[in-house]
N, CA, C and O of each residue as an XYZ file, in Angstrom:
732
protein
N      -5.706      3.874    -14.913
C      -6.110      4.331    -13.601
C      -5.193      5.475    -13.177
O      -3.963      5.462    -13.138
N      -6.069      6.513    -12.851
C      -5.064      7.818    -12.400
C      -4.323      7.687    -11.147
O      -5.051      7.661    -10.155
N      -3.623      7.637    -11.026
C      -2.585      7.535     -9.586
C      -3.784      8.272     -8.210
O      -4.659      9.109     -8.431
N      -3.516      7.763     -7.111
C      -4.357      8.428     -5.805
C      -3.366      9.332     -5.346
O      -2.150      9.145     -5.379
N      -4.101     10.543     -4.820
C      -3.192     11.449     -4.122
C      -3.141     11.591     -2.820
O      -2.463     12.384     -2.166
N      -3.862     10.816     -2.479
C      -3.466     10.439     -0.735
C      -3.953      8.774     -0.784
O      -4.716      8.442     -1.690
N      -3.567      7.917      0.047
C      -3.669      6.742      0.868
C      -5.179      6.876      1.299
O      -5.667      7.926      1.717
N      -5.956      5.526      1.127
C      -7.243      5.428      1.501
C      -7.778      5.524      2.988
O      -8.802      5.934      3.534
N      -6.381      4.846      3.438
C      -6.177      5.188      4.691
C      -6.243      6.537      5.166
O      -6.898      7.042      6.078
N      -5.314      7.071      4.243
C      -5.016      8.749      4.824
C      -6.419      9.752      4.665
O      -6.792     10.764      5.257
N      -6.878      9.084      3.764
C      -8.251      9.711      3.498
C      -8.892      8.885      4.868
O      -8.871      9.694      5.796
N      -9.172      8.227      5.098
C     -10.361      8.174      6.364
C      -9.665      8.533      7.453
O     -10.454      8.957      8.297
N      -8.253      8.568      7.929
C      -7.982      8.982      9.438
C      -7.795     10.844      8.945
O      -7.039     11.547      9.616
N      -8.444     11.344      7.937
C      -8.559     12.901      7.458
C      -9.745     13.069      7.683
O      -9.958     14.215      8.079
N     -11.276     11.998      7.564
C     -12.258     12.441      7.562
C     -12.563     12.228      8.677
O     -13.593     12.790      9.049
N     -11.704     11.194      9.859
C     -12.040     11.046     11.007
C     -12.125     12.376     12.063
O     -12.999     12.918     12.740
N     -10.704     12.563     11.790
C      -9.898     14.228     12.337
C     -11.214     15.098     12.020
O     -12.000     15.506     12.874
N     -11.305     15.303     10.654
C     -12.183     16.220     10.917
C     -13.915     16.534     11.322
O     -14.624     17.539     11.372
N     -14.147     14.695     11.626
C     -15.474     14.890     12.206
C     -15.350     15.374     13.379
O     -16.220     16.113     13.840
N     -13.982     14.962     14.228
C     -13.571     15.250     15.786
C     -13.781     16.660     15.857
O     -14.469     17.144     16.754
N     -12.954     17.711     14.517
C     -13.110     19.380     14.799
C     -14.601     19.596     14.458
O     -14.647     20.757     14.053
N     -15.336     19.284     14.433
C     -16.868     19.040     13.547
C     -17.643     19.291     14.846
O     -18.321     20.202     15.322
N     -17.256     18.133     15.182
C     -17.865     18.193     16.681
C     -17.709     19.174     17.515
O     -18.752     19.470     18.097
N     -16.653     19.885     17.834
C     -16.599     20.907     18.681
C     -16.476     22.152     17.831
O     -15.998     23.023     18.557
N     -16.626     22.472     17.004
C     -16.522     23.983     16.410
C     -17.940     24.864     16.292
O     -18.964     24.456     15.745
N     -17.782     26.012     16.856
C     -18.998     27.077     16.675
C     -19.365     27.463     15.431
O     -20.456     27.943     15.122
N     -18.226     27.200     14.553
C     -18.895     27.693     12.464
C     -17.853     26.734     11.981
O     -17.045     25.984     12.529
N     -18.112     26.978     10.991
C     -17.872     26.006      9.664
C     -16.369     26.602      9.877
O     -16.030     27.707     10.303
N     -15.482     25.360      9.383
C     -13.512     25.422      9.114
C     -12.758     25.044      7.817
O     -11.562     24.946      7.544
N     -14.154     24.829      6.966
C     -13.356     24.259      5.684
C     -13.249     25.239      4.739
O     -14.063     26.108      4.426
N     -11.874     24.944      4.211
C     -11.495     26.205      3.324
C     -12.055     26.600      2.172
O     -11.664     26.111      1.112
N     -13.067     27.556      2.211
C     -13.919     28.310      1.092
C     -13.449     29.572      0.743
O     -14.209     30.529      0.892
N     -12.027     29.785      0.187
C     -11.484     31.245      0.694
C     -11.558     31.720     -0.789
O     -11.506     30.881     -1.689
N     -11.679     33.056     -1.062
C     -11.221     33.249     -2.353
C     -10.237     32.281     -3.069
O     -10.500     31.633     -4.082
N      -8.827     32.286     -2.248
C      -7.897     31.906     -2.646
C      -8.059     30.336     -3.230
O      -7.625     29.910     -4.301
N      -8.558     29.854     -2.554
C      -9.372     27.998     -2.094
C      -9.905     27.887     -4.023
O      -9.641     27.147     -4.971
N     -10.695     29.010     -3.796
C     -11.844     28.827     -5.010
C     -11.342     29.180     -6.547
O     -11.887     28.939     -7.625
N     -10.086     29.846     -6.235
C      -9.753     30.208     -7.587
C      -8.426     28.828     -7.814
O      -8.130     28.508     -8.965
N      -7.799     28.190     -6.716
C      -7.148     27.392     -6.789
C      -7.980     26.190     -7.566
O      -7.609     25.622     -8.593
N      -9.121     25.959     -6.868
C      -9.836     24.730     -7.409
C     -10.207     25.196     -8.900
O     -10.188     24.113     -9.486
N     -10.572     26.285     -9.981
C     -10.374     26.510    -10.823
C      -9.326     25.398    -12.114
O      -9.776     25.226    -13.247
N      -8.186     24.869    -11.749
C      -7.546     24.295    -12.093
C      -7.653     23.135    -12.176
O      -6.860     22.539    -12.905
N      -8.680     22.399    -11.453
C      -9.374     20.872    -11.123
C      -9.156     20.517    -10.008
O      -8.213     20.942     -9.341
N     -10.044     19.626     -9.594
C     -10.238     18.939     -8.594
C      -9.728     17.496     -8.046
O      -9.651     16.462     -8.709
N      -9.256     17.754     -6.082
C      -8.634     16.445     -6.442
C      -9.445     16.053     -4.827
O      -9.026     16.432     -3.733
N     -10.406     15.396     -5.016
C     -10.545     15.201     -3.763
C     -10.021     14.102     -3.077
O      -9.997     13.067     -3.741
N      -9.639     14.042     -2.055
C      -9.261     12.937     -1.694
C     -10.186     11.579     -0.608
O      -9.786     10.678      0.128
N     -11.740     12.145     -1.091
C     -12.615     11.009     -0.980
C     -14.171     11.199     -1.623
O     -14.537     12.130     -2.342
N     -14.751     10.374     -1.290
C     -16.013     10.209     -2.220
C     -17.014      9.623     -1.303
O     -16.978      8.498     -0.804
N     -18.071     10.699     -1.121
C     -19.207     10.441      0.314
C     -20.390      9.787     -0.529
O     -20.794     10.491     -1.454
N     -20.850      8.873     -0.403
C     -22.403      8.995     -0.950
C     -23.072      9.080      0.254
O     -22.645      8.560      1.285
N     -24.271      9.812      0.166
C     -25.296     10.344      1.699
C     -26.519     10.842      0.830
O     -26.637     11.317     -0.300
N     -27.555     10.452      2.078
C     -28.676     10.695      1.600
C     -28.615     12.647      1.629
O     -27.863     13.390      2.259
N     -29.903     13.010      0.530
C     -30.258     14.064      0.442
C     -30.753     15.046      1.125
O     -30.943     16.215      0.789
N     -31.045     14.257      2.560
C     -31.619     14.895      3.704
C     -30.445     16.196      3.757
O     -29.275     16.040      3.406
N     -31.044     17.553      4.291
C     -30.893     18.640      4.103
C     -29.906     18.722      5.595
O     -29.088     19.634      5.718
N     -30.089     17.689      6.659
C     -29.440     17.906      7.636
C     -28.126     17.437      7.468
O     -27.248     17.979      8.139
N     -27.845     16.579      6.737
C     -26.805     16.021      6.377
C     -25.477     16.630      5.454
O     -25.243     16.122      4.357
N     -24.701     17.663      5.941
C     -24.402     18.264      5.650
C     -22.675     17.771      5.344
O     -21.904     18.245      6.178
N     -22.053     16.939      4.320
C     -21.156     16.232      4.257
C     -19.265     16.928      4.614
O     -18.261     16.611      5.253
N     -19.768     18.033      3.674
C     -18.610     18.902      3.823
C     -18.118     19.784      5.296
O     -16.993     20.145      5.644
N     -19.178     19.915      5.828
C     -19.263     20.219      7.301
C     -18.985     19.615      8.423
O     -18.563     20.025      9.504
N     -19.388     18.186      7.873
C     -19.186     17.097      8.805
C     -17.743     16.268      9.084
O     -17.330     15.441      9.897
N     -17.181     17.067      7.802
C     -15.929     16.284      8.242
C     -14.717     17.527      7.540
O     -13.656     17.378      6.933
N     -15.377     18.564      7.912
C     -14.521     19.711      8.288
C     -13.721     19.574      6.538
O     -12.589     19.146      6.312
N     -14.743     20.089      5.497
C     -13.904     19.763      4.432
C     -14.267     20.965      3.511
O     -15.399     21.299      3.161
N     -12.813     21.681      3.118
C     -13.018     22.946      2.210
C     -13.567     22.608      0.686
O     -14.045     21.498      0.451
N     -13.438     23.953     -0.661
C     -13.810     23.134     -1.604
C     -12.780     22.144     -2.513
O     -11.565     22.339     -2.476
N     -13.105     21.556     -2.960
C     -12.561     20.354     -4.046
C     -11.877     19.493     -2.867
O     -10.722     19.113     -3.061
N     -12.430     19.207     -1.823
C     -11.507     18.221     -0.633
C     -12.801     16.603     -0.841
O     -12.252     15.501     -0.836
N     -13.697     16.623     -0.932
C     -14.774     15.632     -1.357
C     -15.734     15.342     -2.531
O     -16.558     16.229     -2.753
N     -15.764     14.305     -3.277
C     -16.533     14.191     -4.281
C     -18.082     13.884     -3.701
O     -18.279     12.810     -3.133
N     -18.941     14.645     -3.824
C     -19.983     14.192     -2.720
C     -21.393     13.902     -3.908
O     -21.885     14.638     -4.763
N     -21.688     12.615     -3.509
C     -22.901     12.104     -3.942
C     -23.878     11.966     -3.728
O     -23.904     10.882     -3.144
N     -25.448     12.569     -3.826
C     -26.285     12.839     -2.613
C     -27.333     12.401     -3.547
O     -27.559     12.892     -4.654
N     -28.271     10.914     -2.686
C     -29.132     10.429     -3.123
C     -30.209     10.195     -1.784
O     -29.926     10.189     -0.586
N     -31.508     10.010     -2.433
C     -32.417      9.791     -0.952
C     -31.919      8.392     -0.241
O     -31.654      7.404     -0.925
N     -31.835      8.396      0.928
C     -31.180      6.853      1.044
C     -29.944      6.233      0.978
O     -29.386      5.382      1.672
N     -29.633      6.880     -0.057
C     -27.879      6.884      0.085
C     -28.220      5.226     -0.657
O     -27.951      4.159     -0.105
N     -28.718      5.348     -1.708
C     -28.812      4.031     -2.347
C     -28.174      4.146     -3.524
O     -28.052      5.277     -3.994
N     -27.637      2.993     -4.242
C     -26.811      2.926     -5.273
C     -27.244      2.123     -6.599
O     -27.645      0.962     -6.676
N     -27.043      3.097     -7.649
C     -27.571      2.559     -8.341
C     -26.718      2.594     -9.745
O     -25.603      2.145     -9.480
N     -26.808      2.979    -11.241
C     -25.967      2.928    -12.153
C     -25.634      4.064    -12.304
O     -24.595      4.259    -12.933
N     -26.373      5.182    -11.797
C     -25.735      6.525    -11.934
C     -24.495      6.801    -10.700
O     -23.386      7.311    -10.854
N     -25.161      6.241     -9.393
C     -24.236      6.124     -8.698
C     -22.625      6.095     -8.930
O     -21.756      6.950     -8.756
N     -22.594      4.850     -9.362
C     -22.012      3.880     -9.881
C     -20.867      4.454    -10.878
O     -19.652      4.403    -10.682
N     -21.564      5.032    -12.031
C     -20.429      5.648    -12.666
C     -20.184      7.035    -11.608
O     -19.103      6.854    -11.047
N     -20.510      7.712    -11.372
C     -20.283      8.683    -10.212
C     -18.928      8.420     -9.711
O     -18.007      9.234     -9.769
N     -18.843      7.039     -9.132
C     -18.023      6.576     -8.342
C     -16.488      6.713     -9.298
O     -15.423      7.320     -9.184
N     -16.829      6.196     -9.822
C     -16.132      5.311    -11.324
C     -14.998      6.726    -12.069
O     -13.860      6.586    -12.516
N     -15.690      7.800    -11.988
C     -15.123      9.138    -12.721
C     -14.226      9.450    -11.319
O     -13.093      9.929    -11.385
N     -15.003      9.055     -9.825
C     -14.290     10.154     -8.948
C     -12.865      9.419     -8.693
O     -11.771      9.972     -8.578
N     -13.264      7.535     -8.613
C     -11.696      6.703     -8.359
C     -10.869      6.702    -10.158
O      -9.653      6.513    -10.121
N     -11.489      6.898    -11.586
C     -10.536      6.307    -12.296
C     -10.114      7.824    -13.067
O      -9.283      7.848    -13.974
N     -10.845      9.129    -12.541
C     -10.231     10.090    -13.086
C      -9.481     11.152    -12.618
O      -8.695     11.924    -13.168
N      -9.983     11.002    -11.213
C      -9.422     12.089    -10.237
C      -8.646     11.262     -9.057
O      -8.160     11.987     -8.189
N      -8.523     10.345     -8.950
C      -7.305      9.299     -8.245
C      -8.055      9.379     -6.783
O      -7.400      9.817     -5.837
N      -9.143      9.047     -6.624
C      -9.459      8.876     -5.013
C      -9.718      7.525     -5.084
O     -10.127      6.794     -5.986
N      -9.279      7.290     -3.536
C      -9.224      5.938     -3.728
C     -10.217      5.822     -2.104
O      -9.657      5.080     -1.297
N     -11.102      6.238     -1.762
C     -11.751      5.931     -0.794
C     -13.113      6.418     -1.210
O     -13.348      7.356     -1.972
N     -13.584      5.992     -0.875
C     -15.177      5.512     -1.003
C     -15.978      5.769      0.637
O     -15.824      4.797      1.377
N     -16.551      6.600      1.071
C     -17.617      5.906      2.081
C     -19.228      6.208      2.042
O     -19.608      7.377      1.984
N     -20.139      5.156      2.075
C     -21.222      5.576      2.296
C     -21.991      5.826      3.707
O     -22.205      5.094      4.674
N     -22.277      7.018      3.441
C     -22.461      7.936      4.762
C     -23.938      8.012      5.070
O     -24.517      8.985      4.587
N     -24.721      7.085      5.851
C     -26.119      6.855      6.404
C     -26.212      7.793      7.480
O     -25.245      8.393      7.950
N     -27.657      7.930      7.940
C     -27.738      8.900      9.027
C     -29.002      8.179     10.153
O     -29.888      7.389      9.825
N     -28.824      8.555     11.063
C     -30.090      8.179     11.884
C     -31.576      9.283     11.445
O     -31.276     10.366     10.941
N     -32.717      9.055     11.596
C     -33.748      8.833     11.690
C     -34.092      9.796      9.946
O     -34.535     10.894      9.611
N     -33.672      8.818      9.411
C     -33.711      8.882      7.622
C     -35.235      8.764      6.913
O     -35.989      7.797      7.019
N     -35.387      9.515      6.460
C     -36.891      9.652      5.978
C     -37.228      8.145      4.810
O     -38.012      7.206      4.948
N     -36.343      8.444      3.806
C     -36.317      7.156      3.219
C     -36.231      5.742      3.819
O     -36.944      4.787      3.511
N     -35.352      5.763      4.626
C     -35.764      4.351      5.537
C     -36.779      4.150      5.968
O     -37.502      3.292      5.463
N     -37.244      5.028      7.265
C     -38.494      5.414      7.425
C     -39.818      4.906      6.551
O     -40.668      4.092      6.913
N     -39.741      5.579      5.383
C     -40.812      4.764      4.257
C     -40.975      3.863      3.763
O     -42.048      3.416      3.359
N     -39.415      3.182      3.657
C     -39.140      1.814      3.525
C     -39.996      1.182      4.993
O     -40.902      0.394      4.721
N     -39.845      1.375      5.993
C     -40.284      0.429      7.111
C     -41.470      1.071      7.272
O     -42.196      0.156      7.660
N     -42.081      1.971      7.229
C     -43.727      2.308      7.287
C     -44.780      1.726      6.239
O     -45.828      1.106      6.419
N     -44.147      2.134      5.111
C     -45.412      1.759      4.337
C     -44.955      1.746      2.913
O     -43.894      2.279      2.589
N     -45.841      1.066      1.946
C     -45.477      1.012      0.584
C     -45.563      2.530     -0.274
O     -46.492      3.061     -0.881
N     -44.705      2.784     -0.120
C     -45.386      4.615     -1.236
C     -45.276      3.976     -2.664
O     -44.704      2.962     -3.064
N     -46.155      5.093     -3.393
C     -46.298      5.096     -4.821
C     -45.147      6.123     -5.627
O     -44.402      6.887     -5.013
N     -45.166      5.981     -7.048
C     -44.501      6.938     -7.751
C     -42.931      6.138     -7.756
O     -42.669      4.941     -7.639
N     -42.242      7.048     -7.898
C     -40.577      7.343     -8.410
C     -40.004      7.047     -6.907
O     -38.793      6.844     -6.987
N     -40.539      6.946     -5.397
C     -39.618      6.638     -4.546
C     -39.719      5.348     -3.892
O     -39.031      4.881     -2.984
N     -41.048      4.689     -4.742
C     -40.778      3.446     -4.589
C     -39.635      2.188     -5.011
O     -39.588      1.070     -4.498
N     -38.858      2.659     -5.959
C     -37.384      2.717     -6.432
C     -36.387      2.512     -5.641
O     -35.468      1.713     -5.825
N     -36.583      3.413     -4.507
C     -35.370      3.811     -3.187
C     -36.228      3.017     -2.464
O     -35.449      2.127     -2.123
N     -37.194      2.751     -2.040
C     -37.715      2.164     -0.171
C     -37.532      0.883     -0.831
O     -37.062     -0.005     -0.120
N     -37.904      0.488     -2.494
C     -37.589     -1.265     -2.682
C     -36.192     -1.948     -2.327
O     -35.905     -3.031     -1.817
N     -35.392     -0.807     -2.836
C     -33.421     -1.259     -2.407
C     -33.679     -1.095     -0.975
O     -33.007     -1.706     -0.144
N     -34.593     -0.320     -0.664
C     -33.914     -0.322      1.036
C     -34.559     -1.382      1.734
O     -34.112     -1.651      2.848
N     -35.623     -2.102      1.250
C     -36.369     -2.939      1.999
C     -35.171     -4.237      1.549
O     -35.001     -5.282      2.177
N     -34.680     -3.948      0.704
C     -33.290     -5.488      0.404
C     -32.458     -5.277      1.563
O     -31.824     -6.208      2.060
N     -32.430     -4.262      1.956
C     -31.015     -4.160      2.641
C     -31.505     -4.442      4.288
O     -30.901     -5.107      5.129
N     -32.622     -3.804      4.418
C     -33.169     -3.492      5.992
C     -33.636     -5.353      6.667
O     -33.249     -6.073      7.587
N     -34.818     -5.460      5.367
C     -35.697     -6.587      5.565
C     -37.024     -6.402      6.838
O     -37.944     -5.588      6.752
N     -36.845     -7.224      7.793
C     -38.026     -6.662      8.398
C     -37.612     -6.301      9.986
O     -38.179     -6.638     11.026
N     -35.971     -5.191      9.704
C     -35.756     -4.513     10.656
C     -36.630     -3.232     11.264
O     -36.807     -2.333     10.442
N     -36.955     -3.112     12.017
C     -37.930     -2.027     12.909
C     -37.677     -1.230     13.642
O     -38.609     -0.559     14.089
N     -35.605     -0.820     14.309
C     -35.260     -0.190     14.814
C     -34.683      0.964     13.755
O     -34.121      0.638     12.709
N     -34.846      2.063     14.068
C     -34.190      3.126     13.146
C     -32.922      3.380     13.240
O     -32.712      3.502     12.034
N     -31.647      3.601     13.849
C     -30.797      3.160     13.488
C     -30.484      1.944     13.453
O     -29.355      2.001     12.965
N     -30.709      0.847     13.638
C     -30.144     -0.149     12.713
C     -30.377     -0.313     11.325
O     -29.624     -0.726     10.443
N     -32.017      0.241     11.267
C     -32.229      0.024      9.806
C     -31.271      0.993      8.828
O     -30.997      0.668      7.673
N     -30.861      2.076      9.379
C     -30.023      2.717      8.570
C     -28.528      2.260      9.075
O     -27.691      2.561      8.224
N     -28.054      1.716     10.045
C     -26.902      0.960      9.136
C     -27.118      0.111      8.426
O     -26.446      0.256      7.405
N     -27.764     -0.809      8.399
C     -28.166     -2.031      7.758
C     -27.900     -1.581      6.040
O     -27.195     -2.289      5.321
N     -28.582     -0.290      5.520
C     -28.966     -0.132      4.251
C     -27.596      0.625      3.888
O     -27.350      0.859      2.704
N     -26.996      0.884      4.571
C     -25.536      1.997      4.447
C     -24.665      0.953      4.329
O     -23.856      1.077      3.409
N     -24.564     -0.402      5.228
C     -23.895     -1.658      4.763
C     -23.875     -2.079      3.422
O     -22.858     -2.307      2.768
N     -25.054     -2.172      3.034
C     -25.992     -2.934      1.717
C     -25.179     -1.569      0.937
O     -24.308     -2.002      0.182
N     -25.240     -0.332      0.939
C     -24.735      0.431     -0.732
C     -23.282     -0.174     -0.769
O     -22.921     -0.632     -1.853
N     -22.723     -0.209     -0.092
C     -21.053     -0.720      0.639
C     -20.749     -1.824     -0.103
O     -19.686     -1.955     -0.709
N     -21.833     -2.805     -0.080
C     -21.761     -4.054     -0.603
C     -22.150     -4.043     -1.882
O     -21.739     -5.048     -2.463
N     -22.893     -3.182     -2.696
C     -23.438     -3.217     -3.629
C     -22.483     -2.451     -4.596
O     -22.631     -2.599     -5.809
N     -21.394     -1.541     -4.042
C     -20.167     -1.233     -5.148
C     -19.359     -1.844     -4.907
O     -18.468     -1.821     -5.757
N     -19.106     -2.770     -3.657
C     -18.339     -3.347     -3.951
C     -17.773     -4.469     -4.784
O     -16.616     -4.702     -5.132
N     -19.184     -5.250     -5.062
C     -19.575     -5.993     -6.056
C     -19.699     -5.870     -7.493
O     -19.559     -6.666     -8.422
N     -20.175     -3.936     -7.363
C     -20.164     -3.484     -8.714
C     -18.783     -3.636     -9.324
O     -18.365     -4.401    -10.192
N     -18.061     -2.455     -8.444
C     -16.551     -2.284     -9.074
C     -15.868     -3.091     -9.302
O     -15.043     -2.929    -10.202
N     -15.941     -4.521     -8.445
C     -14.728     -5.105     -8.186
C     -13.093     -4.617     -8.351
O     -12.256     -5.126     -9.096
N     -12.890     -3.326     -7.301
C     -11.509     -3.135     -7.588
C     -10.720     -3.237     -6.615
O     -11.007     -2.578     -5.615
N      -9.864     -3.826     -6.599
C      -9.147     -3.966     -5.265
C      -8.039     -3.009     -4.639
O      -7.396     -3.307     -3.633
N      -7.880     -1.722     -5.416
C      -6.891     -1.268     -5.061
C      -7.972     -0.250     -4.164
O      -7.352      0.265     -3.233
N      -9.158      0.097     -4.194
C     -10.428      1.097     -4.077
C     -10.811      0.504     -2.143
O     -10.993     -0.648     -1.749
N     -10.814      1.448     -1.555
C     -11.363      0.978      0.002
C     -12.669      1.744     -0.089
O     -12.817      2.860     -0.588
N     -13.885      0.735      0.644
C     -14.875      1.496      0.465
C     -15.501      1.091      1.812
O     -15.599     -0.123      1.994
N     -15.972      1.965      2.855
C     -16.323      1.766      3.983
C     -17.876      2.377      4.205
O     -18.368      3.064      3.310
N     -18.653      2.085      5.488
C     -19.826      2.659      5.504
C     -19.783      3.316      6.675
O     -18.773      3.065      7.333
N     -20.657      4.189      7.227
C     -20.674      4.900      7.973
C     -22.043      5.272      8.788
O     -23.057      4.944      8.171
N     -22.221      5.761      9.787
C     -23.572      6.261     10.504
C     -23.300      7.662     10.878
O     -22.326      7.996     11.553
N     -24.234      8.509     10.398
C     -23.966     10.160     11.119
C     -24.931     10.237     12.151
O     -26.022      9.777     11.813
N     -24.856     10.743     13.480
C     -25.905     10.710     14.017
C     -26.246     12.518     13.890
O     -25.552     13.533     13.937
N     -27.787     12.198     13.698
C     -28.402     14.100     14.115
C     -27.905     14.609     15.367
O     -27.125     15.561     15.389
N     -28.352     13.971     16.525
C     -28.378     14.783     17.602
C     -26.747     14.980     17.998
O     -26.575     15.994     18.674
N     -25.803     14.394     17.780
C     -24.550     14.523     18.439
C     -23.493     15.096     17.084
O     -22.751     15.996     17.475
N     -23.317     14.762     15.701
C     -22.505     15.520     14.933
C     -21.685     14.325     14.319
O     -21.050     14.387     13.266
N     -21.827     12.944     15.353
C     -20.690     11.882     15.629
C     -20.711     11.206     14.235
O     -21.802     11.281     13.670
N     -19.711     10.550     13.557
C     -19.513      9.756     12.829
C     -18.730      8.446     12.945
O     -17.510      8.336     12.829
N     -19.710      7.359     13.217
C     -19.596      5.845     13.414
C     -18.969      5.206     12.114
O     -19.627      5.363     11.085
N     -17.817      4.525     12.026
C     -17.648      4.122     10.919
C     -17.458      2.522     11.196
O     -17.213      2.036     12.300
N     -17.666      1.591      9.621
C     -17.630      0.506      9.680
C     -16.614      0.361      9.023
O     -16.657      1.029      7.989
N     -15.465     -0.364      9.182
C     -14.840     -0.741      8.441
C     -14.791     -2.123      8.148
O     -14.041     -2.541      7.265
C-alpha cells in the first residue's frame, strides 16, 4: 500500500473549504496553469477520489475548487458502482496513496429519475436496477438520490474492506452549488 499524502480527514475538510469558495466565486480557482500542467507531467497525486454521476451539470473539479491532478474523478450515470468502479478505486487508494473516497450524488438525477419512473430497456437498465436496490419505493427526489449515494458508499465499502480507506457520501445540490455530506 502506497503511503497517503494527506489525512482523509485533511482531504474532506479540503473539499469542504473548497465547496465554501465554490459557492461564492464568479469563475473557476483551481489551478490549471501552465506551470500546474507541466508539474502534473511527473504524476499524479490526488488527494481524493469523487465518484458522481455523468450528468454534465455536475461539475466535480469546480465544485470543490480543485486544480489539475488534485482529484481522481470517476464519472458514472448514477454514480453507481460496479467492478470497473471498483478497481478505479483500488489504483486511486493502492497506487497513488489517497485515502478518501466520496460518492458525490446530486439532486434531480436523471438516472434516479428512471429508476423511479419507469422500467427502460437496453444497457441502462443495469444502472436504474442498482438504483432501484438502493432507492426501493422512495418517490421523493432528493431522498432518492441520497438514498442511492448511501448504497455506492456501502457497496465499496463492503467491496474493499479496508480500514485504513474513509469513504463518505455526499449530495450536490443544482440550484445552490452546496455540498451536503454524510459522514
Amino acid at each position: 500500500m502506497v503511503e497517503l499524502k494527506i489525512s482523509p480527514e485533511g482531504a474532506l475538510k479540503r473539499l469542504k473549504e473548497g465547496n465554501d469558495s465554490y459557492i461564492e466565486a464568479l469563475c473557476g480557482i483551481g489551478d490549471t496553469s501552465p506551470e500546474c500542467r507541466k508539474k502534473a507531467l511527473g504524476g499524479q497525486q490526488p488527494y481524493a477520489v469523487i465518484i458522481t454521476c455523468s450528468d454534465s451539470r455536475v461539475i466535480p473539479e469546480a465544485i470543490f475548487s480543485a486544480g489539475i491532478g488534485e482529484l481522481f474523478v470517476i464519472r458514472v450515470a448514477g454514480n453507481v458502482i460496479d467492478d470497473h468502479q471498483l478497481g478505479s478505486i483500488e489504483y486511486a487508494t493502492g497506487h497513488l496513496g489517497t485515502g478518501l473516497v466520496v460518492v458525490l450524488g446530486h439532486n434531480h438525477c436523471g438516472a434516479v429519475g428512471a429508476a423511479m419512473g419507469h422500467s427502460p430497456n437496453g444497457y441502462i437498465k443495469s444502472i436504474t436496477d442498482e438504483i432501484v436496490k438502493a432507492i426501493g419505493d422512495e418517490r421523493d427526489d432528493t431522498n432518492a438520490c441520497r438514498l442511492n449515494a448511501l448504497h455506492s458508499k456501502k457497496v465499496i465499502e463492503e467491496s474493499l474492506k479496508d480500514s485504513s480507506l474513509k469513504v463518505v457520501s455526499a449530495l450536490y445540490c443544482l440550484e445552490t452549488g452546496k455540498v451536503e455530506f454524510f459522514e
